[in-house]
Every structure is written in structure tokens, then in C-alpha cells.
Kinemage of the C-alpha trace (Angstrom):
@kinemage 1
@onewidth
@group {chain A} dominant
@subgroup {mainchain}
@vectorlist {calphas} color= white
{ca unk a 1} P 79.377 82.431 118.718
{ca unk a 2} L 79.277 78.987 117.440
{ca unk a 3} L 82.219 78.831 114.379
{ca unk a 4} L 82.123 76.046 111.596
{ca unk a 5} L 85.855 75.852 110.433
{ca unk a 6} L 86.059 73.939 107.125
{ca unk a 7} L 89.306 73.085 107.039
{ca unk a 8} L 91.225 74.941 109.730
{ca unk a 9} L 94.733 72.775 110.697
{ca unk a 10} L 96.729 74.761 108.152
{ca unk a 11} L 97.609 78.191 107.379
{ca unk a 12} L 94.696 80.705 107.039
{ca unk a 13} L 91.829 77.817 108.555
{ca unk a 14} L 94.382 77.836 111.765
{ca unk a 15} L 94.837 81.226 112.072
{ca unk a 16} L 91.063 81.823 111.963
{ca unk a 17} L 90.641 78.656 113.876
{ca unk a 18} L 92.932 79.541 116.615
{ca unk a 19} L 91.862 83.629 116.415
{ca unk a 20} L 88.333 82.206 116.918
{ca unk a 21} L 89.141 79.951 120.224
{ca unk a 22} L 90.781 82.916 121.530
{ca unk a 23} L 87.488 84.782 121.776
{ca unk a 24} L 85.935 82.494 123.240
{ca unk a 25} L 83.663 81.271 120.479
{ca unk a 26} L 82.960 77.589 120.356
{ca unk a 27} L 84.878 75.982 117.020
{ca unk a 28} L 84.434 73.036 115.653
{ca unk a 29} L 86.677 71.517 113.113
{ca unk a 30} L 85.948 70.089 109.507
{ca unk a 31} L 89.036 68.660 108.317
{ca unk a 32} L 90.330 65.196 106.935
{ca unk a 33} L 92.631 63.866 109.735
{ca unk a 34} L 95.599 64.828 107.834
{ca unk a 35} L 97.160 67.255 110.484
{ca unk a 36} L 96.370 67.907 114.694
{ca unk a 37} L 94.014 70.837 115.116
{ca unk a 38} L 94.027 73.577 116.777
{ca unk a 39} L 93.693 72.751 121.037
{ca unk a 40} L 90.271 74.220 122.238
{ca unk a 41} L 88.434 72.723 119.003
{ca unk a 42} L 85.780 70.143 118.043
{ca unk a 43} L 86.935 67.916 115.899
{ca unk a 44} L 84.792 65.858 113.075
{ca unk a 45} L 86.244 64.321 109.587
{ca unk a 46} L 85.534 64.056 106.140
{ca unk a 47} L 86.574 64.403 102.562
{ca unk a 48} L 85.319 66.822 100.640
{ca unk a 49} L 85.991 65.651 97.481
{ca unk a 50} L 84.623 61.990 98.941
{ca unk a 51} L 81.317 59.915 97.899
{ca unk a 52} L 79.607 60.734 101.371
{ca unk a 53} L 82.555 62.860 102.829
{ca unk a 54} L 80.422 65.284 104.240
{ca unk a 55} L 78.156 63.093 106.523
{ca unk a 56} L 79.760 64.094 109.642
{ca unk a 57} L 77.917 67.777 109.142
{ca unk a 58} L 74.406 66.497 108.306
{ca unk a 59} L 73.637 67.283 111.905
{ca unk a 60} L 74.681 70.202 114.004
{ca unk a 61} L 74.113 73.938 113.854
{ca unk a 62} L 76.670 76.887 113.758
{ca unk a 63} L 76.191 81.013 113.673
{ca unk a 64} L 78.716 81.255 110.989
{ca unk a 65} L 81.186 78.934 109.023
{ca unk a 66} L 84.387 79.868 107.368
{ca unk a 67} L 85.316 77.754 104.164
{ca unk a 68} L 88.566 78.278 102.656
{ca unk a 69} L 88.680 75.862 99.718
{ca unk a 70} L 90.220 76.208 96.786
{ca unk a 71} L 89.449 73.077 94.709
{ca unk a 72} L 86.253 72.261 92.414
{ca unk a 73} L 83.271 74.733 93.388
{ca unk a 74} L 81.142 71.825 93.426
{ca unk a 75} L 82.689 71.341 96.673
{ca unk a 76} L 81.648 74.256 97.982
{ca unk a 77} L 77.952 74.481 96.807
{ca unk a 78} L 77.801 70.535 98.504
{ca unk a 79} L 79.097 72.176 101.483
{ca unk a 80} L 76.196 75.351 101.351
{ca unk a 81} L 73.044 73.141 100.512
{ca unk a 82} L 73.692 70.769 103.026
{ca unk a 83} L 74.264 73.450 105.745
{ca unk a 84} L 71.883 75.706 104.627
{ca unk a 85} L 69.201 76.332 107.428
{ca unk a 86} L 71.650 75.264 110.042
{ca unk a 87} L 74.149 78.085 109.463
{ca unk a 88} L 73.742 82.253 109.862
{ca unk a 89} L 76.571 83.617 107.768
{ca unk a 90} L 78.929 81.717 105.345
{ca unk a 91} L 82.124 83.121 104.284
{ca unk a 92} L 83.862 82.235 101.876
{ca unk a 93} L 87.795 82.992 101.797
{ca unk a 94} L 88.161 83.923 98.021
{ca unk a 95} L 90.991 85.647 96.257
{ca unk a 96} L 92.135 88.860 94.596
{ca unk a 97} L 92.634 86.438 91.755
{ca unk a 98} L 88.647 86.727 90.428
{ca unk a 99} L 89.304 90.264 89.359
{ca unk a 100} L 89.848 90.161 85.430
{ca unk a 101} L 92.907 90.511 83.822
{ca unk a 102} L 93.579 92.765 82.535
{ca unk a 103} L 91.732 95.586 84.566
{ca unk a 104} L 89.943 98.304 83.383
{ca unk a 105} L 90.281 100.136 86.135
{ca unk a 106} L 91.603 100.560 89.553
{ca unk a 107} L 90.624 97.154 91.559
{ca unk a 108} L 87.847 97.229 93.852
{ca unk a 109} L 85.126 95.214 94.530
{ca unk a 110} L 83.346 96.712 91.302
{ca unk a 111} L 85.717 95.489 89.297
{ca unk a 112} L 84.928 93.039 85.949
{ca unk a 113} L 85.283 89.310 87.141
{ca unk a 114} L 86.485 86.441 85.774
{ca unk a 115} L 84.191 84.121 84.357
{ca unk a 116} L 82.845 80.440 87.011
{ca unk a 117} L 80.441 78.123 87.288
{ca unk a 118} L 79.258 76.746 91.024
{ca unk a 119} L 78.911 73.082 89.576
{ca unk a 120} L 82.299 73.166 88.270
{ca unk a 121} L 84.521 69.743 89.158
{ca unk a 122} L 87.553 70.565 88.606
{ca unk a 123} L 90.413 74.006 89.842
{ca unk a 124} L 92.338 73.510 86.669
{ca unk a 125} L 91.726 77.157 86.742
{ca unk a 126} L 92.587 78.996 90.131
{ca unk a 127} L 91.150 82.088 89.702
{ca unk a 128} L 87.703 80.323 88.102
{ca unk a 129} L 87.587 77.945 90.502
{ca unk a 130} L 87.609 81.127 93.625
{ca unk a 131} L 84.913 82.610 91.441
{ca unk a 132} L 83.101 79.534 91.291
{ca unk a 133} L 83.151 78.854 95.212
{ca unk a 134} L 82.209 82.795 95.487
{ca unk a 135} L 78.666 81.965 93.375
{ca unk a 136} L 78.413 78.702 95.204
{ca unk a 137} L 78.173 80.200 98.573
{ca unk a 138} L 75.702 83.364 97.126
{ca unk a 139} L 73.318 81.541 95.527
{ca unk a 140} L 72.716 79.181 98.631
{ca unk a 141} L 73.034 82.265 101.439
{ca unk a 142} L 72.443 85.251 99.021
{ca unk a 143} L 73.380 88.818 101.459
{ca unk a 144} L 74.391 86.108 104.018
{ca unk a 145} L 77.479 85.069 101.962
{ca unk a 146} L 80.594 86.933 103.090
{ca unk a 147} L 83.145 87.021 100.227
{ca unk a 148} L 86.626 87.562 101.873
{ca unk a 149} L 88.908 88.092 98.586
{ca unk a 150} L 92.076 87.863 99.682
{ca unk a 151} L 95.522 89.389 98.422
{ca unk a 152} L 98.771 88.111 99.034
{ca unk a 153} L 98.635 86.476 102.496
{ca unk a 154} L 102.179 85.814 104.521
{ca unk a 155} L 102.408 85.281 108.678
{ca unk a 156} L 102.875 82.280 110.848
{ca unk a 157} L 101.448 78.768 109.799
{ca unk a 158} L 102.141 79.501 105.606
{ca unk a 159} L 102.598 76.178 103.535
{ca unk a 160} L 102.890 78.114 100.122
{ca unk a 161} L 106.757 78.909 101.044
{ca unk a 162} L 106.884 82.754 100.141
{ca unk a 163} L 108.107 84.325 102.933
{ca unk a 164} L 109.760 80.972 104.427
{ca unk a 165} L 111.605 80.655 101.609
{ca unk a 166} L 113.173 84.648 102.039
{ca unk a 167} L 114.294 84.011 105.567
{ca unk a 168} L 115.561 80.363 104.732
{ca unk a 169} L 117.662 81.900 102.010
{ca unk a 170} L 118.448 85.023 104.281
{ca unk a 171} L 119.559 82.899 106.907
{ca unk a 172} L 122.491 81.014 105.153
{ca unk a 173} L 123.673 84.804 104.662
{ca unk a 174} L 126.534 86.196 102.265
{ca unk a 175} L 125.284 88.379 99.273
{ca unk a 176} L 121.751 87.865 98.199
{ca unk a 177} L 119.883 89.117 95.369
{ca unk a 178} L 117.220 91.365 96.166
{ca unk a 179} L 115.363 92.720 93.287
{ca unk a 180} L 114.566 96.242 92.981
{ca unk a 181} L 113.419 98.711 93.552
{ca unk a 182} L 113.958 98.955 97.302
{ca unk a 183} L 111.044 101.440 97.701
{ca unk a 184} L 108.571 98.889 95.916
{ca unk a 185} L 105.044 98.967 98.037
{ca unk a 186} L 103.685 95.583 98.501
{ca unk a 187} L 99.981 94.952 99.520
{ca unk a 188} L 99.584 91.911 101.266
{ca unk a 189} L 98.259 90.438 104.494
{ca unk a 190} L 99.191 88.824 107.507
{ca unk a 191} L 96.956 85.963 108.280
{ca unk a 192} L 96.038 86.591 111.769
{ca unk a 193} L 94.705 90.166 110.641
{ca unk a 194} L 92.755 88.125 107.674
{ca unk a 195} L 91.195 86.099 110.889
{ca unk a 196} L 91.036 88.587 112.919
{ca unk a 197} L 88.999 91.075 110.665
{ca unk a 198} L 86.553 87.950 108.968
{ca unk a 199} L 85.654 87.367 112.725
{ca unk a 200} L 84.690 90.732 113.252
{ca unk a 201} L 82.673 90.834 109.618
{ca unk a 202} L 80.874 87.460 111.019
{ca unk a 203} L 79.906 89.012 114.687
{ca unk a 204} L 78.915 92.302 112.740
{ca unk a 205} L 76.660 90.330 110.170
{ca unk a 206} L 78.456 91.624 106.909
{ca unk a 207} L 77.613 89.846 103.444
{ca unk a 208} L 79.146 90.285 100.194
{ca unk a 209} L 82.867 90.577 98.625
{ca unk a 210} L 85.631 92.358 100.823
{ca unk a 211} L 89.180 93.150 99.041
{ca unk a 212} L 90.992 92.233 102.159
{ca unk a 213} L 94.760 93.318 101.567
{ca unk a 214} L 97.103 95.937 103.409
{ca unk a 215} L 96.497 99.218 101.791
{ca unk a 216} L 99.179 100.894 99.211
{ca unk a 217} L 102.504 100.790 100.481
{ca unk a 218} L 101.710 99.114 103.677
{ca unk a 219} L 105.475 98.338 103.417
{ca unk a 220} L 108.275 98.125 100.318
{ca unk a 221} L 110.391 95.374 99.246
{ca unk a 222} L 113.483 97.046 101.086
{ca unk a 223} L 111.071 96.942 104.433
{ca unk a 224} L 110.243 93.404 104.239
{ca unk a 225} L 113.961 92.007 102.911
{ca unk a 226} L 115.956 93.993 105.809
{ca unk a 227} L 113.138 92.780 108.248
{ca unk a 228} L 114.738 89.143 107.397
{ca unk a 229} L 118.127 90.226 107.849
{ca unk a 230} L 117.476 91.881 111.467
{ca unk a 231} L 115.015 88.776 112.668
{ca unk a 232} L 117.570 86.076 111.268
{ca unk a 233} L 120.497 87.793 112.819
{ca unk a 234} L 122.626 86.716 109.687
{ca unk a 235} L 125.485 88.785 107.877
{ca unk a 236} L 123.261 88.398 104.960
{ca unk a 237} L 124.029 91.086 102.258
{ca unk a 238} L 121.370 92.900 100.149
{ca unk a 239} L 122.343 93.403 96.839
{ca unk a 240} L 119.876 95.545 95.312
{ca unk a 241} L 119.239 94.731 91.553
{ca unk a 242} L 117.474 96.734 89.163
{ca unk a 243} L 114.292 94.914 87.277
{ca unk a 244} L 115.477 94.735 83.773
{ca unk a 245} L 118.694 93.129 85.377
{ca unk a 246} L 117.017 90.271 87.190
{ca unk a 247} L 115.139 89.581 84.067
{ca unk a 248} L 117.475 89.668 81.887
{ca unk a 249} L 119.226 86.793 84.292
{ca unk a 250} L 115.868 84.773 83.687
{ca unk a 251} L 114.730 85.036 86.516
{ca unk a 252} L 110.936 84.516 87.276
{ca unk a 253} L 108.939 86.901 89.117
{ca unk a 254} L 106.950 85.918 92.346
{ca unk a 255} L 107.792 81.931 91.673
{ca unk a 256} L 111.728 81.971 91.577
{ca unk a 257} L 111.377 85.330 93.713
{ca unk a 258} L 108.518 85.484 96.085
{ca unk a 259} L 106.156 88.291 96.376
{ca unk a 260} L 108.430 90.368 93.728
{ca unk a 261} L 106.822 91.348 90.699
{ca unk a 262} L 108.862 93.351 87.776
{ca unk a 263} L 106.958 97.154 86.968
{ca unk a 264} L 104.275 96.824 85.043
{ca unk a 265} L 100.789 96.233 84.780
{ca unk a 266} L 100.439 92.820 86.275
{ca unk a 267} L 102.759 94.672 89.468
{ca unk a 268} L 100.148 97.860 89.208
{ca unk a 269} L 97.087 95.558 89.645
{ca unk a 270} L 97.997 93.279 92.490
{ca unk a 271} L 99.844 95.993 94.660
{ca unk a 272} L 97.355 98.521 94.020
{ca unk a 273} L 94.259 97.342 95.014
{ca unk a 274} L 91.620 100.154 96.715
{ca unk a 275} L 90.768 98.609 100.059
{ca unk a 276} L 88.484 101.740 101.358
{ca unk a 277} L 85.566 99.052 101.728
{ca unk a 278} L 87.414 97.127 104.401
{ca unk a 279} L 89.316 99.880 105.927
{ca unk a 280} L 85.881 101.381 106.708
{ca unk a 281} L 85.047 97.605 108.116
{ca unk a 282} L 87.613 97.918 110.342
{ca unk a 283} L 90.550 96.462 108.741
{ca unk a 284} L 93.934 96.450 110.815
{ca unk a 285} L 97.163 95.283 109.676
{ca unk a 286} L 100.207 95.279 111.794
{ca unk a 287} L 103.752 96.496 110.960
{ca unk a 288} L 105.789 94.466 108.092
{ca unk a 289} L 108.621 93.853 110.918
{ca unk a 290} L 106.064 91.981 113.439
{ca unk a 291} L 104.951 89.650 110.341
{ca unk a 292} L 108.474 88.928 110.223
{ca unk a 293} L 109.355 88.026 114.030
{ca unk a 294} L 106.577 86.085 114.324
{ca unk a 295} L 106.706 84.106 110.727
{ca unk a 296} L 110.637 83.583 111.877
{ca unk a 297} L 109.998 82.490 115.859
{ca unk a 298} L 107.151 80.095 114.378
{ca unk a 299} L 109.941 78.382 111.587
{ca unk a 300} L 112.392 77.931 114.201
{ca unk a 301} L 109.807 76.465 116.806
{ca unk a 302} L 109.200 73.521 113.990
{ca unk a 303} L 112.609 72.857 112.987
{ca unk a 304} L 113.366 75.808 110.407
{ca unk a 305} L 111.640 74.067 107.378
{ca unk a 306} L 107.908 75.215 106.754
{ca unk a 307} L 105.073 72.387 105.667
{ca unk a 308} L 104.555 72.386 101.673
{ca unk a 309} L 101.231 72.393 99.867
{ca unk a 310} L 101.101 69.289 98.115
{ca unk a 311} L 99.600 71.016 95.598
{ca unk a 312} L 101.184 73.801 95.193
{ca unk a 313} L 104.901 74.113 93.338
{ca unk a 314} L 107.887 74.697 95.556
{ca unk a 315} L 109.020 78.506 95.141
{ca unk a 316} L 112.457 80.046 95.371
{ca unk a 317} L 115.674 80.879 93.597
{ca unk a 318} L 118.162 78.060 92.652
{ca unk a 319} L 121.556 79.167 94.012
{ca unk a 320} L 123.401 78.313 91.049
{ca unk a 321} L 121.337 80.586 89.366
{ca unk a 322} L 121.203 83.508 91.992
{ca unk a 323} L 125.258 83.238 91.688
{ca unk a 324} L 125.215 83.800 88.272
{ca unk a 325} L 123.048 86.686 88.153
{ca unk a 326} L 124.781 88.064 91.177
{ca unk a 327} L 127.977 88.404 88.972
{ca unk a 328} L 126.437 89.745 86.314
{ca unk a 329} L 124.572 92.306 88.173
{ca unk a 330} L 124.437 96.343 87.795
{ca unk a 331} L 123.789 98.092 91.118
{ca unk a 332} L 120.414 99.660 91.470
């Protein structure tokens, strides 16, 4: 297979990037210079967003491309009329985020979506802007666009600082707030399994939109916290903490504590998504405690501090404020 990586030095591009070379498949690389790519790749450079940025792909012809944008859709529909003819199967990495909010009903691929335009210029609006790329790529490849909508994504390579930021602060050890419940199921998924399986939807010839997320209860909060502790080796201390009692402390869900939501329906929605489409497609996801090893072994092979999307805000819980609410805190 010949791959077109848009992107692909970062995160969920390198994963797929790197998953990709593994096979054996023959990758080239899209990207602006900004960071090394993955060994084993071709390299060419542009900017996306630049007059002419995309004239090192007006030649060339791939079996698939994998574009993981996230900016104006415009970008994206550039990206699909230009390659159009030259490329089999064009997925799209998209999000969980198109899926109107409130739902109506259980998630699934069904489900009401927010509203996007595929000539849009701008991402003021994330989960318009993922909607917008999703059109982009359908109305230039139709059945041939695969529509990868993502859930939470954590693993090796992330830049978003969600699960860095847990075994940074697990690390420095003594008492830590952990927010409760304990038995909370998360749905999320690693980025390797993201490559892994959109790799396997490409060689299969799959179109359309994929909720690609661990099932229900892949693992709990308590699973994922106490997989820090063990992989960090600290004398970190897990003080549970029930909801109302970590917001009552004003605390904010899933910015000032990553991946934790508070009960309710925003929590139902993103942790209960049905994934039975990409089960049946072959979705694996590994164990919660190899996520953790490897996101851990990759942190200390850079120097312990993970890479920051510019463009993205910087997550976690000021200690100041974590001491505060630790004192004031009711056991679970």
C-alpha cells in the first residue's frame, strides 16, 4: 500500500505514520518542517493554510491518505480536489465532537449532527469545523471517504497533556486528588489502536463514519489513576473525592482534571458511546495499564515533559488549588 500522511510528526499522524511503516506500506509525509518525521518515510512540505502550500502534492499518487486536520474545512476540501483521481480512499480523522449536544439518544453513528460547511475558513468552532472536514472529504470521494470519529484519544506521542499531565502530577507523589467515583468507566482510545484499526479500514476498503472509542467501561477512573501510581513508582496517595466535593472546590472538569467528567449528561454522552459498528470492523483496544507503561517509558525517553499544542490550552490542576480542596475534602 502506498499511504499519504497529511500531517503525521505528531501524535495520532505519527502513530498512524509509524503503524503504517511497520507494515511495510510505503508512507510519505505531508507536513510543514516543524518537527523530524517518522524514519522509513517520504518526506515533502507545505502549509496548508499557505497561498500555494499544497504544490508539493500536485504530482504523485497514493492508495489511501489519512488527514487529521482540525483547522478551517476549507483546508481539507483543497486537500480532496487536488488529490482527487490520484488517491483510492481518504480518511478523514474526525471527532466524537460532531454528534449534537444534547443527544437524543444513545450515540452512534445515526446520531443528529452538528451543523458545517466544507468552505468554512475558520475552527472558531471545533466540533463545526470536524463536521466541516467530514463533508469536505464526502463530497469529493463520496463511499470512498472514511470518517474515523474519534473519542478521547491518550497513548505515546500526545501533545494535548491529558494523561502527561496525571503521571507528571503522580510522579511528584504525596496525596493527590482523584475525583470520584473510582468505578467511573471511561471510553477512550489509545492511539496506536486508532492507527492500527484505520489501517485495517483502508486495506479492507471501508467508507463512511466509524465511532472509534474503547467500548463501555473499557477501564474506570480508579484503573487508569492507580495505573500511574504503579508505572511512576511514586508514594503517590489517592484520595478519592466525591463529585459534588470537587465541584464545590471549583474545580473544572476534564480541563483542570483531565479525562474526568462530573455525572451527568455531558459524562453519559461521551463515555457511553455504542461502538458495535467498529467492534464488528475489528476494533482492538489494549488494557488501560499498557497505555500507561508505554505513555510513561515514552515521557521519560524525552526528558519527562510532553510537547504542547500551540493551540491548544495547557490542562491540569494548580497545586495551590488541589491543596485547598484536599483539606476541605469528604472521603468518597
Amino acid at each position: 500500500m502506498k499511504l499519504l500522511m497529511l500531517g503525521g510528526t505528531e501524535f495520532v499522524g505519527r502513530a498512524v505514520s509509524e503503524a503504517a511503516v511497520a507494515r511495510g506500506w510505503e508512507v510519505t509525509v505531508f507536513h510543514r518542517g516543524n518537527h523530524a518525521p517518522p524514519e522509513g518515510v517520504t518526506a515533502l512540505h507545505g502549509d496548508r493554510a499557505a497561498p500555494a502550500g499544497l504544490a508539493a502534492l500536485e504530482k504523485g499518487e497514493w492508495d489511501a491518505v489519512v488527514d487529521t486536520w482540525s483547522g478551517a474545512p476549507s483546508a481539507v476540501r483543497d486537500c480532496a480536489r487536488l488529490l482527487s483521481g490520484r488517491v483510492g480512499t481518504y480518511a478523514y480523522v474526525s471527532s466524537g465532537s460532531v454528534y449534537a449536544f444534547p443527544p437524543t439518544t444513545r450515540l452512534d453513528e445515526r446520531a443528529p449532527l452538528v451543523a458545517g460547511s466544507s468552505d468554512a475558513t475558520d475552527a472558531e468552532d471545533y466540533a463545526q469545523a470536524k463536521r466541516g472536514g467530514e463533508l469536505a472529504a464526502a463530497e469529493v470521494f463520496g463511499e470512498r471517504a472514511l470518517l474515523v470519529r474519534a473519542g478521547l484519544i491518550l497513548g505515546p506521542y500526545e501533545n494535548v497533556g491529558r494523561l502527561p499531565w496525571w503521571l507528571g502530577r503522580i510522579a511528584r507523589g504525596g496525596p493527590v486528588l482523584a475525583p470520584g467515583p473510582r468505578g467511573m468507566a471511561l471510553q477512550y482510545i489509545d492511539v496506536r489502536d486508532l492507527a492500527e484499526w484505520t489501517l485495517d479500514a483502508l486495506e479492507g476498503g471501508l467508507g463512511g463514519p466509524y465511532s472509534l472509542v474503547s467500548k463501555v467501561g473499557h477501564a474506570t477512573m480508579g484503573e487508569l489513576l492507580e495505573s500511574c501510581v504503579k508505572v511512576t513508582g511514586s508514594d503517590a496517595e489517592l484520595r478519592w473525592t466525591a463529585p459534588e466535593d470537587v465541584l464545590a472546590a471549583g474545580i473544572e472538569p476534564w480541563t483542570e482534571l483531565p479525562v474526568w467528567l462530573a455525572p451527568g449528561e455531558l459524562r453519559d454522552a461521551l463515555f457511553g458511546v455504542d461502538v458495535s459498528k467498529a467492534l464488528s470492523a475489528g476494533l482492538r483496544c489494549r488494557p488501560v495499564a499498557e497505555t500507561v507503561a508505554d505513555t510513561w517509558a515514552w515521557l521519560q525517553a524525552i526528558g519527562g515533559v510532553a510537547p504542547q499544542r500551540p493551540d491548544r490550552p495547557a490542562l491540569g490542576l494548580d497545586p495551590a488549588k488541589e491543596a485547598v480542596a484536599l483539606a476541605l475534602r469528604r472521603a468518597e
